[in-house]
N, C-alpha and C positions, 0 to 999 in steps of 0.2 A: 504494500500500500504506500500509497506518496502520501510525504507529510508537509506541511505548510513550508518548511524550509526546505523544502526542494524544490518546491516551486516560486520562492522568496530568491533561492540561487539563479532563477534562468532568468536570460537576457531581454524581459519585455520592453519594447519598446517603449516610451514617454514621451508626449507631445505636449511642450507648454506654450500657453498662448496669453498674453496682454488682456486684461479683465477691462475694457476699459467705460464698461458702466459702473462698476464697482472700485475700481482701481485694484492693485496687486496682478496675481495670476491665475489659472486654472490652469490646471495639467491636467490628463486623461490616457490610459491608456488603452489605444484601441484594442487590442485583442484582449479585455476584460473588459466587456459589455457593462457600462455602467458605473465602472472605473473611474471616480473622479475626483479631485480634491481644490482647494484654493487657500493662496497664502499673500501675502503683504511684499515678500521679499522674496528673492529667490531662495535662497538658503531654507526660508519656511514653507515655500510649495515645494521645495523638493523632498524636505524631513515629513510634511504634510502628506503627501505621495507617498512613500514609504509604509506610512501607517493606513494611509487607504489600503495599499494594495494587499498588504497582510489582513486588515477586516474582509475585505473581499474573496482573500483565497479562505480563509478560515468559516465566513461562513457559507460559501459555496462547500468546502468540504461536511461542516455540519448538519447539510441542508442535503447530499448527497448529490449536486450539482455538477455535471461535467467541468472538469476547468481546462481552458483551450492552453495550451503552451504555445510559446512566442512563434507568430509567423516565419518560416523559412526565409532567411537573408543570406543564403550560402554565397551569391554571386557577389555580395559585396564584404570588403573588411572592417566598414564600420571607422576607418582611417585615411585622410589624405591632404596631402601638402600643399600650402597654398604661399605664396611670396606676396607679403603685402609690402607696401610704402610705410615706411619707419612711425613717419607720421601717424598713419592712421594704426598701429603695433599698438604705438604711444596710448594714441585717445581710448581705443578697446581697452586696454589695459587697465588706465585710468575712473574709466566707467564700470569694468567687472568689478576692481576693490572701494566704487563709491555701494556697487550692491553687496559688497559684503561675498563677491562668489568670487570663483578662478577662474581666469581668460580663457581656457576651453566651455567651462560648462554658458561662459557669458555668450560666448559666440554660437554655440548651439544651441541658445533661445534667441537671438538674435536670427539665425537660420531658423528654424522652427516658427518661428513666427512669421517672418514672410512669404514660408514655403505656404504656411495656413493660409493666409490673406490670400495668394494666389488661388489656390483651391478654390476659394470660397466665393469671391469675384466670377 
């Protein structure tokens, strides 16, 4: 039988997006129907997130609920390189430690969130 932290260990996706009736963020993870959380800061949707996703595996497991494991991304590594202008290294940077987060996780809401808005447009 799977237990909560087996399924706490696999790699679901997270998609965070700009609340911007509420201000802060909502995350959600698509392949956990239902999946959602919202926080103030980054730092707090993403510890936010966390504890959603474990209420959600836990009580899909108490409820006897299938729980979907993370869509297949074998084609991609999840990693890749980009050469920006010094400058704009700088302002990213500057803006991740005004949120209190690290310049990767800033720049994948910052992608995450345009990727959405496109979509959604």
């Amino acid at each position: 039988m799977k237990t909560i932290e087996y399924y706490m260990r696999l790699p679901y996706r997270l998609e965070v997006v700009p609340d911007p009736d509420e201000g802060g963020y909502v995350v959600r993870y698509p392949d956990l129907p239902g999946c959602i959380s919202v926080g103030e800061t980054m730092n707090e949707v993403l510890e936010n997130a966390e504890d959603a996703k474990r209420a959600w595996i836990s009580a899909a497991l108490e409820e006897g609920i299938m729980i979907p494991e993370p869509s297949a991304d074998e084609q991609y590594s999840g990693q890749f390189k980009l050469r920006i202008p010094k400058s704009l290294h700088r302002s990213l940077a500057e803006h991740a430690k005004a949120e209190g987060t690290s310049m990767n996780q800033y720049c994948l809401y910052l992608l995450s969130r345009n990727d959405a808005l496109k979509v959604s447009n």
